[in-house]
LOMIMAR-398345 format. One record per residue (C-alpha): residue number from 0; x negated, y, z; residue in one letter. Coordinates in nm, 2 decimals, m for minus. Example, Ala and Ser with C-alpha at 12.3 -4.5 7.8 and 13.67 -1.06 7.14 Angstrom:
! residues 2
{0; {m1.23; m0.45; 0.78}; 'A'};
{1; {m1.37; m0.11; 0.71}; 'S'};
! end
This chain:
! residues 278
{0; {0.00; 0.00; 0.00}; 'X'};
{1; {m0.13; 0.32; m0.11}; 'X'};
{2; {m0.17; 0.56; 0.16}; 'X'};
{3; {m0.05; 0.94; 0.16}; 'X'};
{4; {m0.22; 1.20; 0.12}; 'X'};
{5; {m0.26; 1.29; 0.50}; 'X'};
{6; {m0.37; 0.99; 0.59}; 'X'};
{7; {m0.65; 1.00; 0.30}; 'X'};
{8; {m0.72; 1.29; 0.40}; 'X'};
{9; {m0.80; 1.25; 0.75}; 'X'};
{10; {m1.04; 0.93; 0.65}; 'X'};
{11; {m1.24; 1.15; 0.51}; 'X'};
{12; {m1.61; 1.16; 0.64}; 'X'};
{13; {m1.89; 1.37; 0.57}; 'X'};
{14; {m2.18; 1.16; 0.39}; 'X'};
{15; {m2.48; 1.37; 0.43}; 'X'};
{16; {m2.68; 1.34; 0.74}; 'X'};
{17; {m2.82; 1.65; 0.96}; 'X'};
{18; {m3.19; 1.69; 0.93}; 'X'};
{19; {m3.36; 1.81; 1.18}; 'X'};
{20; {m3.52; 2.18; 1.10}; 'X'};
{21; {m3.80; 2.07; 1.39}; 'X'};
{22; {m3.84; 1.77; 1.26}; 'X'};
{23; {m4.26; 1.75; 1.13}; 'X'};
{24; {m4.26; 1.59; 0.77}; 'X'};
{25; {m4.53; 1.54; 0.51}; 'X'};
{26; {m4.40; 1.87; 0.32}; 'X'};
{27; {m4.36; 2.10; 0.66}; 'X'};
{28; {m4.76; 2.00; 0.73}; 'X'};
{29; {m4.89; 2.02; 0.37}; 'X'};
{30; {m4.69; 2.39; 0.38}; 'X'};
{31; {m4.86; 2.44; 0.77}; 'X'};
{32; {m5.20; 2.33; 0.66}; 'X'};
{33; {m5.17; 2.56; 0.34}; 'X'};
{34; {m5.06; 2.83; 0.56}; 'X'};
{35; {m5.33; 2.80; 0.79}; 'X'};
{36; {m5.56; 2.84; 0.48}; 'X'};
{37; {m5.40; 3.11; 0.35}; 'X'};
{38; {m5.39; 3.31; 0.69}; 'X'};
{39; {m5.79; 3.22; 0.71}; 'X'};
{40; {m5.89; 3.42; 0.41}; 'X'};
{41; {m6.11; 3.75; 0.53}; 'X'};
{42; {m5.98; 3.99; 0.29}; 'X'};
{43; {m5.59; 3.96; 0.14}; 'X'};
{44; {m5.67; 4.08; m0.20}; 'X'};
{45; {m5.59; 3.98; m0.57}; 'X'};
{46; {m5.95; 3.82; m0.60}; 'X'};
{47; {m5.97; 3.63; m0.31}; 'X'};
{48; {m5.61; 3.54; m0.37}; 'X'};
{49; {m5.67; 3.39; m0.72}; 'X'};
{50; {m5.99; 3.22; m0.58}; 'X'};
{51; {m5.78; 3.06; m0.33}; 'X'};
{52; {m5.49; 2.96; m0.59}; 'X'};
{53; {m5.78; 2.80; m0.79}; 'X'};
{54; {m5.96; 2.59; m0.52}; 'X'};
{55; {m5.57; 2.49; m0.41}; 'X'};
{56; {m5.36; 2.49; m0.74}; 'X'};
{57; {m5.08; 2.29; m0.55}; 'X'};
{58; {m5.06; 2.49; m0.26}; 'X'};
{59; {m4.91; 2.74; m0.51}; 'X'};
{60; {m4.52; 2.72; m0.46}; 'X'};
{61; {m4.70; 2.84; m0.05}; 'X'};
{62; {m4.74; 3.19; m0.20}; 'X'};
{63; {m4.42; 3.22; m0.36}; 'X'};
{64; {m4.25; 3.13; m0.01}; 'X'};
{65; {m4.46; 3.44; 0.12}; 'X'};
{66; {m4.27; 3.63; m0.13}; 'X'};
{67; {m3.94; 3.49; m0.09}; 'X'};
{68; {m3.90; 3.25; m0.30}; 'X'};
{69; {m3.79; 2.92; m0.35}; 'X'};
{70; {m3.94; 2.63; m0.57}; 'X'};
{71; {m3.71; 2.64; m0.78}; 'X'};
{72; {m3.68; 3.02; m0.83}; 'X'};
{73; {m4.12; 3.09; m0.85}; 'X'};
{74; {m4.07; 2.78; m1.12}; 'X'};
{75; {m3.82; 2.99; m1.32}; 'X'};
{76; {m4.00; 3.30; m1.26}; 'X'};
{77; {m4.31; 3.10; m1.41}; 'X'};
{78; {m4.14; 3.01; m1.72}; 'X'};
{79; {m3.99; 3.33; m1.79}; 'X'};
{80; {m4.31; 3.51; m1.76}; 'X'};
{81; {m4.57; 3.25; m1.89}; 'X'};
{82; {m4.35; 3.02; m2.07}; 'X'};
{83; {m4.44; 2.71; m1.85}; 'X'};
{84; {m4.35; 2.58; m1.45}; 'X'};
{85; {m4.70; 2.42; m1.40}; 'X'};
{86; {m4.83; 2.60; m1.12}; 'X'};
{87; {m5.10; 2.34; m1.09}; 'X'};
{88; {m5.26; 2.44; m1.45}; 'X'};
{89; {m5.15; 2.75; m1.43}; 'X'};
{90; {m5.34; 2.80; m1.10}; 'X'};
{91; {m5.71; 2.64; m1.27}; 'X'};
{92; {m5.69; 2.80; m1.60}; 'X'};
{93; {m5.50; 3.16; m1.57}; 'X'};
{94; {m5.52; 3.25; m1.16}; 'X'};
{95; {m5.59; 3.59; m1.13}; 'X'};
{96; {m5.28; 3.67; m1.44}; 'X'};
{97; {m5.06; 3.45; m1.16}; 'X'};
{98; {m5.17; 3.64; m0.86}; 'X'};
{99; {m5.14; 3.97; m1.05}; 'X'};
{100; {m4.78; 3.90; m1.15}; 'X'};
{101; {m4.68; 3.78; m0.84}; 'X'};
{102; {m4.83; 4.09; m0.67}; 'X'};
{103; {m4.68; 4.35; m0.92}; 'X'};
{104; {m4.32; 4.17; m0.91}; 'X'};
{105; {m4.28; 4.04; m0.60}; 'X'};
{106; {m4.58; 4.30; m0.36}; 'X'};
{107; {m4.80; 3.97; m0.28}; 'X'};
{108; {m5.06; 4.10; m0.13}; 'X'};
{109; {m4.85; 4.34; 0.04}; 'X'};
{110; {m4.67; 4.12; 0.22}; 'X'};
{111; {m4.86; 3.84; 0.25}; 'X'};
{112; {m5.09; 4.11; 0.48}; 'X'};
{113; {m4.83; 4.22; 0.67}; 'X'};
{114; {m4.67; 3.88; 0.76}; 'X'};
{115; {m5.02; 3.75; 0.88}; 'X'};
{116; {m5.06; 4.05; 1.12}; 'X'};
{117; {m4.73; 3.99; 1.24}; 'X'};
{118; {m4.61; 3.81; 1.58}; 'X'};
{119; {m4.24; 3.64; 1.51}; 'X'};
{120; {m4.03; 3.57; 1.76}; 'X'};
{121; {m3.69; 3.32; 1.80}; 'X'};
{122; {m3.49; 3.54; 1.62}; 'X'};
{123; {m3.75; 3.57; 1.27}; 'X'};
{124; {m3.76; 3.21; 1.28}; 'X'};
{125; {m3.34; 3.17; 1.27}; 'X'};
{126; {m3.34; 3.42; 1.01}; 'X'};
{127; {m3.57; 3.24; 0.83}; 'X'};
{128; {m3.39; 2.94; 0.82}; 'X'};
{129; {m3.05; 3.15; 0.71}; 'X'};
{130; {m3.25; 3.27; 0.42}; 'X'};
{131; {m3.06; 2.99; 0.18}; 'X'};
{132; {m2.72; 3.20; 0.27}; 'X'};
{133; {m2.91; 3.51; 0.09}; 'X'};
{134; {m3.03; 3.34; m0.22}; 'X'};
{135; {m2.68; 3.18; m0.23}; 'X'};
{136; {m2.55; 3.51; m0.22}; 'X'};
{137; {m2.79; 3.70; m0.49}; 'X'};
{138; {m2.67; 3.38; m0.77}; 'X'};
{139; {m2.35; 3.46; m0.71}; 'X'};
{140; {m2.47; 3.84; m0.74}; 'X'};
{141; {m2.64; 3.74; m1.08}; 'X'};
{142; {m2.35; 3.62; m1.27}; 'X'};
{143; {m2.10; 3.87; m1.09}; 'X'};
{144; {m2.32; 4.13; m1.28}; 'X'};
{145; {m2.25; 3.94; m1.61}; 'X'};
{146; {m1.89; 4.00; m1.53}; 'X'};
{147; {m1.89; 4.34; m1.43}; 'X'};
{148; {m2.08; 4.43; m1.78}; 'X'};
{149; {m1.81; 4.31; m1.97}; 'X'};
{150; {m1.52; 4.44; m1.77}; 'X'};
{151; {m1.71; 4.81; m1.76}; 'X'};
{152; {m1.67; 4.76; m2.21}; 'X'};
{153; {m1.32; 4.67; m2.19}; 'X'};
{154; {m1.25; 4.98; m1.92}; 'X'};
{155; {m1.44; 5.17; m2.15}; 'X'};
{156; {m1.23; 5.16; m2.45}; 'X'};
{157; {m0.94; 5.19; m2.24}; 'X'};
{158; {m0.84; 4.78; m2.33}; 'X'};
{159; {m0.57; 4.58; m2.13}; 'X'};
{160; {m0.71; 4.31; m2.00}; 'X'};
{161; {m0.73; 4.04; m1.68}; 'X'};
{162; {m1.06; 3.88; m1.52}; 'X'};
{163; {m1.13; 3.52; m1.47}; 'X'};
{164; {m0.80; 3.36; m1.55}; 'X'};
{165; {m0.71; 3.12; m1.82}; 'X'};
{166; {m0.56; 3.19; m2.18}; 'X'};
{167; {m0.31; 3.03; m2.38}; 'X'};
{168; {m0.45; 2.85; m2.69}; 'X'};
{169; {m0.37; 2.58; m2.95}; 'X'};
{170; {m0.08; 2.30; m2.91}; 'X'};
{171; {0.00; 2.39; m2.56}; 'X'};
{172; {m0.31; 2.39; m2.40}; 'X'};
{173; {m0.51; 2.68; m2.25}; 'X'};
{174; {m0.88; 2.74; m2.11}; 'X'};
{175; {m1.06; 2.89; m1.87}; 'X'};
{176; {m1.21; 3.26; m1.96}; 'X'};
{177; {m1.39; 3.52; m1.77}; 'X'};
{178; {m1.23; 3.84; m1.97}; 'X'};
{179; {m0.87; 3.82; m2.16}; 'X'};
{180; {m0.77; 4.08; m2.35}; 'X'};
{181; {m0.48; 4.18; m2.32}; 'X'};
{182; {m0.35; 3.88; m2.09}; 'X'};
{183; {m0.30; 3.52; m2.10}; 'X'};
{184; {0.03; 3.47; m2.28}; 'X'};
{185; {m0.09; 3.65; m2.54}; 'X'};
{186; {m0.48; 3.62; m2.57}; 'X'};
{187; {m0.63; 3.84; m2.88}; 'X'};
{188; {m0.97; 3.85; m2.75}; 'X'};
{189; {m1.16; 3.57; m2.44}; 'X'};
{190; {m1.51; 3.59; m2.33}; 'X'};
{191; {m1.72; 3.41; m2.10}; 'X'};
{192; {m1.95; 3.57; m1.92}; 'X'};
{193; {m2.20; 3.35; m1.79}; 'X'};
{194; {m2.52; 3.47; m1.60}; 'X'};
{195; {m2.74; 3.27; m1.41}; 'X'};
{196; {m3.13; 3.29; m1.26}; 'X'};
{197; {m3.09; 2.95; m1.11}; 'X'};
{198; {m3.08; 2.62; m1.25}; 'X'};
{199; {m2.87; 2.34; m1.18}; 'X'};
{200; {m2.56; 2.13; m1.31}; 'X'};
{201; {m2.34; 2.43; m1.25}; 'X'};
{202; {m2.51; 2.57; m1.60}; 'X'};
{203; {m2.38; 2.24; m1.80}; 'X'};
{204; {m2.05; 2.33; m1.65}; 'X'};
{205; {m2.04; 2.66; m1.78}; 'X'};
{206; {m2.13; 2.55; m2.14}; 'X'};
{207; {m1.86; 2.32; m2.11}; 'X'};
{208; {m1.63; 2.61; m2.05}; 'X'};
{209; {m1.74; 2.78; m2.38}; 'X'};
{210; {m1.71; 2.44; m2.56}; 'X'};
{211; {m1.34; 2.43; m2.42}; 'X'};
{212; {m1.29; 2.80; m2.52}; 'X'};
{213; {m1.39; 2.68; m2.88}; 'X'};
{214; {m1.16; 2.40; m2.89}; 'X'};
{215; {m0.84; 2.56; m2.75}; 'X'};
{216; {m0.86; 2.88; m2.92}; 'X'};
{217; {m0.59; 2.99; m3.24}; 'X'};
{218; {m0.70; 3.10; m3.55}; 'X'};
{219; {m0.62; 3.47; m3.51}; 'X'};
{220; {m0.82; 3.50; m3.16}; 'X'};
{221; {m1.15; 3.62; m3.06}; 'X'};
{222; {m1.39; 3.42; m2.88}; 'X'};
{223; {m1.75; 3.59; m2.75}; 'X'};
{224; {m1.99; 3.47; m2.47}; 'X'};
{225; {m2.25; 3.72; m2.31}; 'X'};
{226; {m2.52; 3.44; m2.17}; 'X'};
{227; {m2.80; 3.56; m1.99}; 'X'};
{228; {m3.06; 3.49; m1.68}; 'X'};
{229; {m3.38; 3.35; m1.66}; 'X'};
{230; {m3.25; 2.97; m1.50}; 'X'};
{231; {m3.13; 2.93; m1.90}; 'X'};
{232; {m3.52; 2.87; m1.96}; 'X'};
{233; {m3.48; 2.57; m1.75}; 'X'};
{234; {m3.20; 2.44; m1.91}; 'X'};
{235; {m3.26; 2.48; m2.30}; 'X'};
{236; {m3.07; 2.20; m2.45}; 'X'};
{237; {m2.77; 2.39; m2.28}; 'X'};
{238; {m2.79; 2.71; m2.43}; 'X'};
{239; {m2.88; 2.53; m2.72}; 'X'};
{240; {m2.53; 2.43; m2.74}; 'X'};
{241; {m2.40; 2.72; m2.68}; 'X'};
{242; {m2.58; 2.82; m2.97}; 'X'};
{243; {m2.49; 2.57; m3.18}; 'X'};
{244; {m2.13; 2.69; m3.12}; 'X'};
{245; {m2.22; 3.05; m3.29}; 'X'};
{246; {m2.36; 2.92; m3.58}; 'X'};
{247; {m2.12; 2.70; m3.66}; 'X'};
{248; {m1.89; 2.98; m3.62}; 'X'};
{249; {m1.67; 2.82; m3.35}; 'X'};
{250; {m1.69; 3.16; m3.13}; 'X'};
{251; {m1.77; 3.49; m3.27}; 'X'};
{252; {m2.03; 3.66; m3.06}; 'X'};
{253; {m2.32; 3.56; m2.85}; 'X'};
{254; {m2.47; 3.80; m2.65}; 'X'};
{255; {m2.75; 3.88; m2.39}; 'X'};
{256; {m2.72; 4.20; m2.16}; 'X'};
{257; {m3.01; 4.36; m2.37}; 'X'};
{258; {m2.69; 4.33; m2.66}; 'X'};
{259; {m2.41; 4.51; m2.44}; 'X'};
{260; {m2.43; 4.73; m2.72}; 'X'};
{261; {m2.33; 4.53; m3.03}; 'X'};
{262; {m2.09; 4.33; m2.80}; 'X'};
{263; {m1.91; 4.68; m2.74}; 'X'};
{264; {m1.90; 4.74; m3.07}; 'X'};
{265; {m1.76; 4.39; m3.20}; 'X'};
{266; {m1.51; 4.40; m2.93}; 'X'};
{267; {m1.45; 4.73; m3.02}; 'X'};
{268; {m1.35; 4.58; m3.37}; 'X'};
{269; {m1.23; 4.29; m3.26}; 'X'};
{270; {m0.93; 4.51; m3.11}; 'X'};
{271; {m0.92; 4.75; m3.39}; 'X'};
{272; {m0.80; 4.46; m3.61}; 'X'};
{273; {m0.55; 4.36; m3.36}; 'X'};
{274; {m0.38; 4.71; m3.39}; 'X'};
{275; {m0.49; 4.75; m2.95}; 'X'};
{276; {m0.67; 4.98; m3.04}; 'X'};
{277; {m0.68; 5.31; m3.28}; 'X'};
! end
């Protein structure tokens, strides 16, 4: 007998065990022992720095942490500004162009200066630890902007419109859209707006979005995407779709932010030949 939904929903039980944030693994001692290195250098400067990233190549995701950044987020950075994630060669073969990137985006030697003369207390070290709430909070800020972008066009030229709703396409069906204009029942012009600095599976879901967009929409509507964000590096073969949907014609527009302008004006068009616009 099948049970109701109350009762499945009580069963419920949460998989994922607590880890202990005091507990001493082999990454909290390999960052501790690269730390202690680090804090033993006599003079925080870009050469010694680079030296040090040299003689320790895989210590180098320790440096980004003294930045503020995650793994993940120095291995994007990487990418976007020397086209690879290795740290390790990167480290051997082109240190003092890492350290000197690091320093002039992110203040390395800066800060890595003042946090060795500093004494943390309690407090510092549970603010530390809350540091995943912030990063959670700037990639939601990241694709937010996307979406404010393309809602500041359609205010511009005075277009009726609704935000992150769904639209009414082919044979019943409808799809998921960041921008309508002018509202669902009666969709002339959808756009996603998809903006992410992180990577992750959340990026495959948003390509599936576009791909749905694609499928759903009528003859007579307007579909454009405005992709941007540095975690698209990570995840090519994704864009690549998204891509593949603009040449083949199956959405009309594919944009970056650096292209807010010729998405204006297409949209512009767009609602020109749709008599919402004079």
């Amino acid at each position: 007998m099948m049970p109701t939904f109350e009762a499945y929903l009580a069963s419920l039980s949460g998989l994922s065990e607590h880890a202990d944030p005091t507990m001493v693994t082999a990454a909290s001692e390999e960052i501790r022992e690269a730390a202690t290195s680090l804090a033993a250098i006599p003079e925080v400067a870009a050469g010694p720095l680079a030296e040090w990233a040299q003689e320790h190549p895989s210590w180098v995701p320790v440096l980004g942490l003294a930045v503020g950044l995650s793994q993940e987020r120095l291995k994007n950075q990487l990418r976007h500004h020397f086209g690879t994630s290795g740290w390790v060669s990167l480290a051997r073969e082109r240190a003092h162009e890492l350290i000197t990137m690091l320093d002039e985006e992110y203040r390395l030697v800066q800060l890595i200066q003042e946090q060795r003369e500093r004494i943390y207390t309690f407090g510092d070290i549970l603010i530390a630890r809350a540091g995943t709430r912030a990063t959670a909070t700037r990639a939601g800020a990241a694709g937010r902007r996307v979406e404010d972008e393309i809602e500041a066009v359609a205010v511009r030229l005075e277009l009726p419109h609704q935000l992150r709703t769904r639209f009414n396409g082919r044979d019943g069906r409808s799809a998921a859209c960041d921008l309508v204009v002018p509202h669902s029942d009666a969709a002339a012009i959808v756009v996603a707006a998809k903006g992410f600095d992180s990577t992750g599976s959340k990026l495959t879901d948003a390509v599936r979005e576009v791909e749905e967009m694609a499928e759903v929409r009528l003859p007579h509507q307007y579909v454009l995407a405005v992709v941007d964000g540095i975690g698209w590096k990570n995840r090519q073969a994704d864009l690549r779709r998204i891509f593949q949907l603009r040449r083949r014609q199956r959405i009309d527009g594919l944009y970056t932010l650096a292209m807010l302008s010729e998405f204006e004006s297409d949209i512009r068009q767009a609602a020109k030949l749709r008599g919402l616009v004079t």
